[in-house]
Backbone bond lengths (Angstrom), bond angles and torsions (degrees), N, CA, C in turn:
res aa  C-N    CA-C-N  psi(-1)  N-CA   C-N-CA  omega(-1)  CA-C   N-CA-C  phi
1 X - - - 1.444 - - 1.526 108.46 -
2 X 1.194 102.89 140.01 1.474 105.17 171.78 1.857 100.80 -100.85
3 X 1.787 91.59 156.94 1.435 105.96 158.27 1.626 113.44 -119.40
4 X 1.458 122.64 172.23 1.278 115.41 162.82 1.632 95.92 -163.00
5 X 1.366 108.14 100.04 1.444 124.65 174.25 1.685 125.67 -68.89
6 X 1.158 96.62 139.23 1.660 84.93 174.87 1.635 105.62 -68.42
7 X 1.207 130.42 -54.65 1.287 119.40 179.16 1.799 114.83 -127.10
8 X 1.204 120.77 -178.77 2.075 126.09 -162.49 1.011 114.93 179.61
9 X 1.213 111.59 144.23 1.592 122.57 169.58 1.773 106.85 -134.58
10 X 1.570 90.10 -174.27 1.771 83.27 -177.58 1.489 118.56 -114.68
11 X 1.148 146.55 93.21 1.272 130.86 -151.98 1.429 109.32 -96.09
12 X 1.475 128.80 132.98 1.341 137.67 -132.55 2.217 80.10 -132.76
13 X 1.361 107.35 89.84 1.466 117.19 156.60 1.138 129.27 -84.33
14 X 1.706 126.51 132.75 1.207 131.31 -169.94 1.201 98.72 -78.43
15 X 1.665 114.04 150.85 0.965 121.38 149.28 1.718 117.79 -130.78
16 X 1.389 130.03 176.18 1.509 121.25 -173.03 1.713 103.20 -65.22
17 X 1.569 130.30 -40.54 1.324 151.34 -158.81 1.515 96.55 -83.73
18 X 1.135 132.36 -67.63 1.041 136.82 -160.61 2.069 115.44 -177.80
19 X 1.096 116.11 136.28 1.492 116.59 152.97 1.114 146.08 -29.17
20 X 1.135 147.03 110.29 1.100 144.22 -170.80 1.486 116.61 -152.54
21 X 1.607 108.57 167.31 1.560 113.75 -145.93 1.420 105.82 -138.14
22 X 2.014 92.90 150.41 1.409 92.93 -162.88 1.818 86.86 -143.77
23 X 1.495 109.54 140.87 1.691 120.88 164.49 1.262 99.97 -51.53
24 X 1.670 126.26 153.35 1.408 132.24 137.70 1.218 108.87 -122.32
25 X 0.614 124.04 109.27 2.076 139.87 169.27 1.341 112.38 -73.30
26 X 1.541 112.19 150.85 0.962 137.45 175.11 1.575 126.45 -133.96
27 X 1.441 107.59 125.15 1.796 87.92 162.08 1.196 107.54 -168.67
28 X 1.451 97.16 150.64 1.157 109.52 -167.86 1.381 156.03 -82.27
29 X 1.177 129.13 148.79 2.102 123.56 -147.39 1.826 87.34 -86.09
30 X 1.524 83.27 165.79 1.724 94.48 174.76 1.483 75.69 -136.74
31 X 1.842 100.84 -169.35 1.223 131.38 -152.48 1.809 97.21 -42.36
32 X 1.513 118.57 -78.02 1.155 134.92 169.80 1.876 121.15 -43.75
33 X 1.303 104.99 -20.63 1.727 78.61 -161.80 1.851 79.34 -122.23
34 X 1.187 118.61 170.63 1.622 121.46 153.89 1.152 117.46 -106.59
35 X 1.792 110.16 -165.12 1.934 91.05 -151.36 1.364 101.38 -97.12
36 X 1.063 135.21 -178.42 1.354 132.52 -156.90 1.471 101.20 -156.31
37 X 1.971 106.05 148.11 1.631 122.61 174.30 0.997 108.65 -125.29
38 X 1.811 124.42 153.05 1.206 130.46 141.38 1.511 110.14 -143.47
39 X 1.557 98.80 164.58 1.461 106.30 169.12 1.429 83.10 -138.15
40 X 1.999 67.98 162.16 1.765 116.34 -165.52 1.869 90.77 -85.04
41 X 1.413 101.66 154.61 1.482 119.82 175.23 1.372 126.38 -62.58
42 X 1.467 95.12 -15.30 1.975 114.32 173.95 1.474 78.48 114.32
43 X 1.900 72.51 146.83 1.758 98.95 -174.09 1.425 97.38 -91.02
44 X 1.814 87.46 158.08 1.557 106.95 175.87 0.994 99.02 -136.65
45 X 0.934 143.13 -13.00 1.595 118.97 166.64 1.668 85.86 -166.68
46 X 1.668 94.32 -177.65 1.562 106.79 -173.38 1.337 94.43 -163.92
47 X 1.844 115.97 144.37 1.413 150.32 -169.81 1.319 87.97 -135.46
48 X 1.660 96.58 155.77 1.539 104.21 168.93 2.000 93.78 -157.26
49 X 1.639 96.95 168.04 1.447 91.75 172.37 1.895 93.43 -128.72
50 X 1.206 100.88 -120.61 1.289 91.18 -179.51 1.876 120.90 -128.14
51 X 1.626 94.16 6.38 1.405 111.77 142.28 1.195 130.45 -119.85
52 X 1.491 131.81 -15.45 0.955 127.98 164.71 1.281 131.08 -110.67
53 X 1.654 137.71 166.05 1.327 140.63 145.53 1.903 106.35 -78.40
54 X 1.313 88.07 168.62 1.797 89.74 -170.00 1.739 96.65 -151.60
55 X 1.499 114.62 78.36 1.819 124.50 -171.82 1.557 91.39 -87.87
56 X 1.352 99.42 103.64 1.777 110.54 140.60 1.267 118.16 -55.56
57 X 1.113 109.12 137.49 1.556 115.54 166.79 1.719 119.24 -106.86
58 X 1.855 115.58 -176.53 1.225 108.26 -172.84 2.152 102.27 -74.81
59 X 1.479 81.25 -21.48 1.901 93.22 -171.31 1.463 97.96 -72.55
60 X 1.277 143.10 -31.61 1.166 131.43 -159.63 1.103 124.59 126.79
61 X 1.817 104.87 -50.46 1.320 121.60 175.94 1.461 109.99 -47.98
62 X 1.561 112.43 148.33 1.938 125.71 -175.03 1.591 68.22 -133.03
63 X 1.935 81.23 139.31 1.908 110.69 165.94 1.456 85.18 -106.25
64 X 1.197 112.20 152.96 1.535 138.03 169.65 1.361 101.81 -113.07
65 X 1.356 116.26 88.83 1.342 114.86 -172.07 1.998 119.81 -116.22
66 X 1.657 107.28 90.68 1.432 103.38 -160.31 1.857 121.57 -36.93
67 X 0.850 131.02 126.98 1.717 106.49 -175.43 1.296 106.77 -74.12
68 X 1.442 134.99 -8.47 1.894 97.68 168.37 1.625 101.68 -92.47
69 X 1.297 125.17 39.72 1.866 115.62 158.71 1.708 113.79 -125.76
70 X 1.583 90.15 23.71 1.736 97.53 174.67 1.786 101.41 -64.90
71 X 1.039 125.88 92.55 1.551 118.32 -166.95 1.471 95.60 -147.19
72 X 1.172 132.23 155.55 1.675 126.05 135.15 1.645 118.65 -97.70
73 X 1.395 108.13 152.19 1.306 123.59 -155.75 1.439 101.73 -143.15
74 X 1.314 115.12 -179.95 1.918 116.23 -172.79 1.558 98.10 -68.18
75 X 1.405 109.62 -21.29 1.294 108.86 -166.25 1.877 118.92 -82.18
76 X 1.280 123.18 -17.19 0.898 148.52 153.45 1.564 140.02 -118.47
77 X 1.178 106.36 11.40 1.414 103.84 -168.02 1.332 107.11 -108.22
78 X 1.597 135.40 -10.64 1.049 136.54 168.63 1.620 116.29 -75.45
79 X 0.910 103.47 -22.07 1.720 102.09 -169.92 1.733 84.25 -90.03
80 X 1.626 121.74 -49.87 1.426 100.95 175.44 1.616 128.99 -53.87
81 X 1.306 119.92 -26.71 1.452 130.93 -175.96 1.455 94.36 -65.25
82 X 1.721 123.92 -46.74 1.475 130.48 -176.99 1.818 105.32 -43.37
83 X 1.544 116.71 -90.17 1.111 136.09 124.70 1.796 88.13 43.39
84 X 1.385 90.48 -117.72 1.795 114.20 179.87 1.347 102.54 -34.78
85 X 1.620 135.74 -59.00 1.221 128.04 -178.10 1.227 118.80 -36.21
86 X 1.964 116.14 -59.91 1.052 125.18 -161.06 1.656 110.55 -75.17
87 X 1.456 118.34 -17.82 1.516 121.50 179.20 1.347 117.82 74.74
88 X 1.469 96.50 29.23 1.413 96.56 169.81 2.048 127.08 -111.20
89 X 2.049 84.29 -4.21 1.560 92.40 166.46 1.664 96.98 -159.78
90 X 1.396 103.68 -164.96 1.343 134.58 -165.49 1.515 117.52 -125.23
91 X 1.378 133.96 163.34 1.396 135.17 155.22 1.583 82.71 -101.72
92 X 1.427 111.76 155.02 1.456 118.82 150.96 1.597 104.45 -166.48
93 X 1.303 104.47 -174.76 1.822 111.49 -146.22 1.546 87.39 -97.34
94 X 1.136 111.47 143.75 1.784 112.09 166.67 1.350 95.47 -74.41
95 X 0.804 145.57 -46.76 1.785 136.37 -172.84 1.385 106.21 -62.83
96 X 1.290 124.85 -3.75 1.367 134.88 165.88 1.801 123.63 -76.49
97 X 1.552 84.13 -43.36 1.301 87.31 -165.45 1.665 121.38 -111.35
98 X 1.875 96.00 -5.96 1.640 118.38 -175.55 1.328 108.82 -57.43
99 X 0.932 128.01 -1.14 1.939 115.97 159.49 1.136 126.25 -97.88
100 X 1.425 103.49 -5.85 1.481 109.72 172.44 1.092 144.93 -89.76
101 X 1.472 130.42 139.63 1.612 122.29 -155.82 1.817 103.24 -61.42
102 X 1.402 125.29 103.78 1.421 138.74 -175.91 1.360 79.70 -71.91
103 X 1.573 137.32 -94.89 1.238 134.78 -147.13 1.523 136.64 -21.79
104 X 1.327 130.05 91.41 1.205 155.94 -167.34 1.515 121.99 -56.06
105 X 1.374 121.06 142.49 1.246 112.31 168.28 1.633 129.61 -71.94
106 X 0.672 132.10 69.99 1.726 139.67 -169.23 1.727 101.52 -1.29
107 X 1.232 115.49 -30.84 1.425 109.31 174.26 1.378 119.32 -91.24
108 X 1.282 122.87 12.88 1.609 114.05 175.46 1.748 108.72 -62.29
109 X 0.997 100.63 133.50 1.748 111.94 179.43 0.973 115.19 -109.80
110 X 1.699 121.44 -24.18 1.412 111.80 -160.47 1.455 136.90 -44.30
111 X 1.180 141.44 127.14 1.264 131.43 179.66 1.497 123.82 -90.92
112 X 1.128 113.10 138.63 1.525 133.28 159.08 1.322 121.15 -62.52
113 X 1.703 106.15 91.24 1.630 111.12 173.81 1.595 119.35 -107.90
114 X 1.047 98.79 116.03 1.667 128.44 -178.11 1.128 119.57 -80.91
115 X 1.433 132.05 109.69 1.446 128.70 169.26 1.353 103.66 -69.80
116 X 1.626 111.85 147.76 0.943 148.84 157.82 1.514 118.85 -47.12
């Protein structure tokens, strides 16, 4: 499945082994629907052209994520503020982290715990 968000960032979760990274998407509600999040399963690799990034995930699913809407917005930025609260990840810049070996161990488990 593909996604293609109106806006994304990269959220950089600890783990005991090493770091690793996952899309959070955003997009946005109109009259009828409200705004809506997801994240990717953790990246495995990444394509780009010359508007977009292209994050594989462990599921299969590729985000089509334009690079000038790497932003957070109402639509994603609360679950990232969660995220950061709980200390179990980060927002950080893909231009931060694009040299780095993304490719994941298929067994990372770690979970994302969110205060209440």
């Amino acid at each position: 499945m593909e996604y293609t968000p109106d806006n994304w960032v990269i959220i950089e979760i600890k783990s005991e082994a090493k770091p690793f990274y996952k899309v959070l998407a955003g997009w946005s509600g109109g009259y009828l629907d409200g705004d809506s999040w997801r994240m990717n399963s953790g990246i495995v690799s990444v394509e780009e052209d010359d508007e977009y990034y292209y994050f594989k995930g462990f599921s299969g699913s590729v985000y089509k994520c334009r690079k000038a809407m790497e932003t957070l917005k109402l639509n994603n930025g609360g679950i990232a503020n969660k995220i950061e609260e709980s200390g179990s990840g980060k927002v950080v810049k893909y231009k931060d982290i694009k040299d780095k070996n993304l490719k994941q161990n298929n067994n990372q488990t770690t979970p994302i715990k969110l205060k209440k």
